[in-house]
VEXRO-249729 format. One record per residue: x, y, z of N, C-alpha, C in turn; residue in one letter. Coordinates in steps of 0.2 Angstrom, whole numbers, plus 2048, in hexadecimal, padded with zeros to 3 digits. Each point is the difference from the previous one (the first is absolute). Example, Ala and Ser with C-alpha at 12.3 -4.5 7.8 and 13.67 -1.06 7.14 Angstrom:
# VEXRO-249729
   nX   nY   nZ  caX  caY  caZ   cX   cY   cZ  res
  842  7E4  827  7FC  806  800  804  806  800    A
  7FE  805  7FC  804  806  801  7FC  805  803    S
END
This chain:
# VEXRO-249729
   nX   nY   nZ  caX  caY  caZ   cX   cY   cZ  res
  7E2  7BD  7DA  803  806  801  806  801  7FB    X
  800  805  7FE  806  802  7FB  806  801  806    X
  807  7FE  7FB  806  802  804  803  803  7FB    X
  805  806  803  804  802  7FA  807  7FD  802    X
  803  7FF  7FC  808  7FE  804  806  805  7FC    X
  7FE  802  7FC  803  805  7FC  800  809  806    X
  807  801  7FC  7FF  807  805  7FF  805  7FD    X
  7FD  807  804  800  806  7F9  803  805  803    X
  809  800  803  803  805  801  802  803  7F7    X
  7FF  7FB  7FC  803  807  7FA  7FB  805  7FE    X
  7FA  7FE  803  7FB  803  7FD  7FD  806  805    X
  805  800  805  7FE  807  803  807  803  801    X
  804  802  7FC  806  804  800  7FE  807  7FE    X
  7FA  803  7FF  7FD  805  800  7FC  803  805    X
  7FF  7FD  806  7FE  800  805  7FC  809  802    X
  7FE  802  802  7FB  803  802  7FF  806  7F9    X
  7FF  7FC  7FB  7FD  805  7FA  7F8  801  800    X
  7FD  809  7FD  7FA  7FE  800  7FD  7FE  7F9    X
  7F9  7FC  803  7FD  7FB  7FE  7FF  806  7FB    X
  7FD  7FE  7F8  7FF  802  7FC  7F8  806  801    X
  7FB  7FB  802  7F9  803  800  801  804  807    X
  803  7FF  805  7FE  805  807  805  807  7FF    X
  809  7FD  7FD  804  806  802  802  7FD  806    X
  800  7FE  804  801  7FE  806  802  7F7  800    X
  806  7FE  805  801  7FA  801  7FB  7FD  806    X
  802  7F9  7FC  7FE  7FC  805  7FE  7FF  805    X
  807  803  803  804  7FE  806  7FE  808  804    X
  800  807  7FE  7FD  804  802  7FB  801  803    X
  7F9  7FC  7FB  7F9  7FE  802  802  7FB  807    X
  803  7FB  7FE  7FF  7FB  807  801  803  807    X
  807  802  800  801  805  804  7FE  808  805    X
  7FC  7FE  7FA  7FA  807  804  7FC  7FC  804    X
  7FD  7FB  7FA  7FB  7FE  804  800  7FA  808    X
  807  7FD  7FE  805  7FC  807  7FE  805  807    X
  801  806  7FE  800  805  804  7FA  803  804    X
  7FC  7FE  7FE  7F8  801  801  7FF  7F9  804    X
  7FF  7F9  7FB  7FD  7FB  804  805  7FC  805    X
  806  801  801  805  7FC  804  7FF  7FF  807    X
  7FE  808  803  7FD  800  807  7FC  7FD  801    X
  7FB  800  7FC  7FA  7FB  804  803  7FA  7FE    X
  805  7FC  7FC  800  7FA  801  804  7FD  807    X
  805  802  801  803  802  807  803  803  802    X
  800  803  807  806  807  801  806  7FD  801    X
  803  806  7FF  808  7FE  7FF  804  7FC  806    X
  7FA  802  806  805  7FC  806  7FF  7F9  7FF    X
  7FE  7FE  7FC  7FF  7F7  800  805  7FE  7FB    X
  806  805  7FD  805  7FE  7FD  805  804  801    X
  803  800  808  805  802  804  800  7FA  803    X
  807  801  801  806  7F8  802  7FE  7FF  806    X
  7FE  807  805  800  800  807  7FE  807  803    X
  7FD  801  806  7FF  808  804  808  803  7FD    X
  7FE  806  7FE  806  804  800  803  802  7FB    X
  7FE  7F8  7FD  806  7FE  7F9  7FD  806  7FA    X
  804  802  7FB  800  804  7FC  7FB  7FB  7FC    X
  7FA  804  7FB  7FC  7FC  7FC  803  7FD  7FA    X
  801  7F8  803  800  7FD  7FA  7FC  7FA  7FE    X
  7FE  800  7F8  7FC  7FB  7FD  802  7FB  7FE    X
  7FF  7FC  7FE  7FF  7FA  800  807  7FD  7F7    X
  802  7FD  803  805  7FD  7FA  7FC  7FF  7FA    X
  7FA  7FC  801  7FD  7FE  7FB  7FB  806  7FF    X
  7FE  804  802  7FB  806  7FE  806  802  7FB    X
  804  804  803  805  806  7FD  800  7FB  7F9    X
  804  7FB  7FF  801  7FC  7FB  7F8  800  7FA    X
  7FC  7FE  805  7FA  7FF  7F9  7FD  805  7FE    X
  7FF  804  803  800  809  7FE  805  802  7FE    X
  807  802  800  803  800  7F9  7FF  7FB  7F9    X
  7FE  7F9  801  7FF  7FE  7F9  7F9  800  7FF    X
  7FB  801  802  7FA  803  7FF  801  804  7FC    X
  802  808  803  801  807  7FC  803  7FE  7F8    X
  807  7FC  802  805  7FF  7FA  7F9  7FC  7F9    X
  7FC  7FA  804  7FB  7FF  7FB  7FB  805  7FE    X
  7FE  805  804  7FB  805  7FE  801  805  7F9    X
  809  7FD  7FF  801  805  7FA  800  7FC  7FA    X
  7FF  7F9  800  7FE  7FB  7F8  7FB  804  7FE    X
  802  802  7F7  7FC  804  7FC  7F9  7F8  7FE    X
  7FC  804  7FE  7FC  7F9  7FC  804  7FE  7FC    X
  7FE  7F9  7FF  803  7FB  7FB  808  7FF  800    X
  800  801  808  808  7FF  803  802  7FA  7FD    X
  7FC  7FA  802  804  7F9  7FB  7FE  7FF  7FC    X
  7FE  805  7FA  801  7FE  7F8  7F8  7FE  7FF    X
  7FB  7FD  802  7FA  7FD  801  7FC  803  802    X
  7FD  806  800  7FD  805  801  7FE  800  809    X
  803  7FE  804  7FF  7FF  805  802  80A  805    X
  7F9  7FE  806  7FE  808  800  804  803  805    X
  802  806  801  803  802  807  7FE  7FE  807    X
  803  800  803  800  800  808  7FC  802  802    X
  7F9  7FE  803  7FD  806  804  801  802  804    X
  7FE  806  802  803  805  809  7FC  7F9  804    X
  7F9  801  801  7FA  7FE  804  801  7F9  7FE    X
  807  7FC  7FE  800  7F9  801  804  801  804    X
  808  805  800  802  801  805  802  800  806    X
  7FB  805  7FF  7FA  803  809  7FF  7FA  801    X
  7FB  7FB  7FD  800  7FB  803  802  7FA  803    X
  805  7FF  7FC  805  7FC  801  805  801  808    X
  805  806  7FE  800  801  807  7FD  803  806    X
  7F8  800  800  7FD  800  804  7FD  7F8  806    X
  801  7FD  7FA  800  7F9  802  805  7FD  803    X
  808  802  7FC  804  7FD  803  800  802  807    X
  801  807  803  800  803  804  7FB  7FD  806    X
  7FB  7FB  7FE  7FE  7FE  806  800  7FA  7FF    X
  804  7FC  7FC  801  7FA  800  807  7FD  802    X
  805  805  7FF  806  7FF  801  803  804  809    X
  806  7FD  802  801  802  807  807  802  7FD    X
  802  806  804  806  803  7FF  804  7FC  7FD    X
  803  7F8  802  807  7FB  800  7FD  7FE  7FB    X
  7FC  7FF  7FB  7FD  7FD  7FB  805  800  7F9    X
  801  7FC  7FD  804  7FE  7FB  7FD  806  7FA    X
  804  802  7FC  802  806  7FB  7FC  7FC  7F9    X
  7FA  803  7FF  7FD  7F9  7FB  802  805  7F7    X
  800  7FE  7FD  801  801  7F8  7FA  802  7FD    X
  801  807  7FC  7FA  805  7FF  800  7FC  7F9    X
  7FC  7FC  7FC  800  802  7F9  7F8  801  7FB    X
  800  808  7FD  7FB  800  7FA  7FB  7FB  7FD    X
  7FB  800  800  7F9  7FD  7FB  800  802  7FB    X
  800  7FD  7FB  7FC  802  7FB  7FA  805  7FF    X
  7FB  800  807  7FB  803  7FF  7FE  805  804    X
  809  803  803  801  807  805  7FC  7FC  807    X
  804  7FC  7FE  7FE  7FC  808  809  800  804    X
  802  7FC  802  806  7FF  805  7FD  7F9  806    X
  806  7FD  7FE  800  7F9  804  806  800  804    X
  7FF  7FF  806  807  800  805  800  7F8  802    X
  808  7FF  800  800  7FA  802  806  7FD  802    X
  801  7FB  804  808  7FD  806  7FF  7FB  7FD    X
  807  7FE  7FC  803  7F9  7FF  807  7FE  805    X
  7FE  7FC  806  807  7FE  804  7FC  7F9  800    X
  805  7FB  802  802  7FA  802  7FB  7FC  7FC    X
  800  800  7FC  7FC  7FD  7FD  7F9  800  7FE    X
  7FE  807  802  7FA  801  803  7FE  807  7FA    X
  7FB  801  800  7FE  806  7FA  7F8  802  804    X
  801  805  801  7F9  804  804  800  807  7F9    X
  7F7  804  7FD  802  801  7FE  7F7  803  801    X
  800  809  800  7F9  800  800  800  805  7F8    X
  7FB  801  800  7FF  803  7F9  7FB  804  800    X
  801  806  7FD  7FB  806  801  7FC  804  7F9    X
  7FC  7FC  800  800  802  7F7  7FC  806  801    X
  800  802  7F8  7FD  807  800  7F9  800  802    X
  7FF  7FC  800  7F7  803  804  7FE  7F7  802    X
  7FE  802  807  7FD  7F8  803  805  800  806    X
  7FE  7FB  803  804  7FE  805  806  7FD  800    X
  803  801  806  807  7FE  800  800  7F7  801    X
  805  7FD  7FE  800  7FC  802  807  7FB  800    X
  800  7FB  804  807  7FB  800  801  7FA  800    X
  807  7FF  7FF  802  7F7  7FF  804  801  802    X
  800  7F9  804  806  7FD  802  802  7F9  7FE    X
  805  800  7FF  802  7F8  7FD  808  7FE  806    X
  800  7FA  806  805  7FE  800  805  7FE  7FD    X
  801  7FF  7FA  807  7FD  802  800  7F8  800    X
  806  7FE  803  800  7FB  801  7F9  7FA  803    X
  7FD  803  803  7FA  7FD  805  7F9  800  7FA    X
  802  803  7FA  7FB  801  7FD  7F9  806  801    X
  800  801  806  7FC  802  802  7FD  808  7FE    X
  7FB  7FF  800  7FC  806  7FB  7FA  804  804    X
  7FF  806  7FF  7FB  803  805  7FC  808  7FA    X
  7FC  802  800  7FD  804  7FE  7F8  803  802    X
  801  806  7FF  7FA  804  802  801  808  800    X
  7FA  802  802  7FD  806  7FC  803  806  808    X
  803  807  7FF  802  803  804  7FE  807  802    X
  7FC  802  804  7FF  7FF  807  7FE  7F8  803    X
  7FC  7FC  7FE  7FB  7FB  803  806  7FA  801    X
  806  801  7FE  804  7FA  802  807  805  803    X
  800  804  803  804  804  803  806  7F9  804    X
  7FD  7FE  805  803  7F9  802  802  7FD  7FE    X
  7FF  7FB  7FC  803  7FC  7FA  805  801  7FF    X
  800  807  7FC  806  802  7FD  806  800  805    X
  7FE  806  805  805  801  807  803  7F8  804    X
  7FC  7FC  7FF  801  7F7  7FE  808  800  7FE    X
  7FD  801  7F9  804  7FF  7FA  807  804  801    X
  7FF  806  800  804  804  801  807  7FE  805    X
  7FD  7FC  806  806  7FF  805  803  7FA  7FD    X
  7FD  7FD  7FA  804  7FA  800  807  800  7FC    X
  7FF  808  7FD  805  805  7FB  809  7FE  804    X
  7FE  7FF  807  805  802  806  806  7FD  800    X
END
């Protein structure tokens, strides 16, 4: 699995410019389309605090949906190496996924770019590094490496759903 460790806030101080070939941003198109596919992923009442409570989402959604977008606006060959924009339908998928892999408390994971308009989400706490990868076409998939214990774990996502959720509380 590729890791980036580098960051690209300079490269998005242009933020919702449009693309060249559409006239249109990014972050425009995903946001149309968020709008369309969100409900059928969950309804809203599955990210309120409580009966009553005013609709709020989840720390980690708001969070990786703002740097989703913020990624959506890398032009191609954002890092010097001909490497291709973001796609929307990797993002769709992505936080499609998390949304059924992650529970409201869930730790805030770090959005970073492919090379190949893919996006790899991933949580480095306590010595531990979870990390799944969404490449521009094929299956999703993850690693995990403990740390101290050494211990290592990998597989293909939906068919290791578990595993990962495993993995994921060991983040804690």
């Amino acid at each position: 699995m590729a890791t980036c460790t580098s960051t690209t806030t300079g490269l998005t101080n242009g933020l919702f410019r449009p693309k060249p070939q559409s006239g249109i941003s990014g972050a425009t198109v995903f946001a149309r389309s968020y709008e369309r596919w969100a409900p059928a992923v969950k309804s809203i009442d599955e990210f309120r605090e409580g009966p009553g409570d005013s609709e709020v989402i989840s720390t980690w959604f708001s969070a990786t949906l703002k740097r989703i977008t913020e990624l959506l606006q890398l032009p191609s060959n954002w890092d010097g190496y001909g490497a291709s924009e973001v796609r929307t339908e990797v993002a769709r998928r992505a936080l499609t996924s998390l949304l059924s892999l992650l529970d409201d408390d869930s730790p805030t994971p770090s959005v970073v770019p492919l090379s190949d308009g893919g996006l790899q989400v991933e949580w480095h706490r306590h010595s531990r590094n979870l990390e799944i990868e969404f490449p521009a076409s094929g299956s999703a998939s993850f690693y995990f490496y403990g740390g101290t214990s050494d211990e290592e774990s990998e597989g293909l996502l939906p068919a290791s759903n578990n595993e990962f959720r495993e993995c994921l509380a060991q983040l804690a």
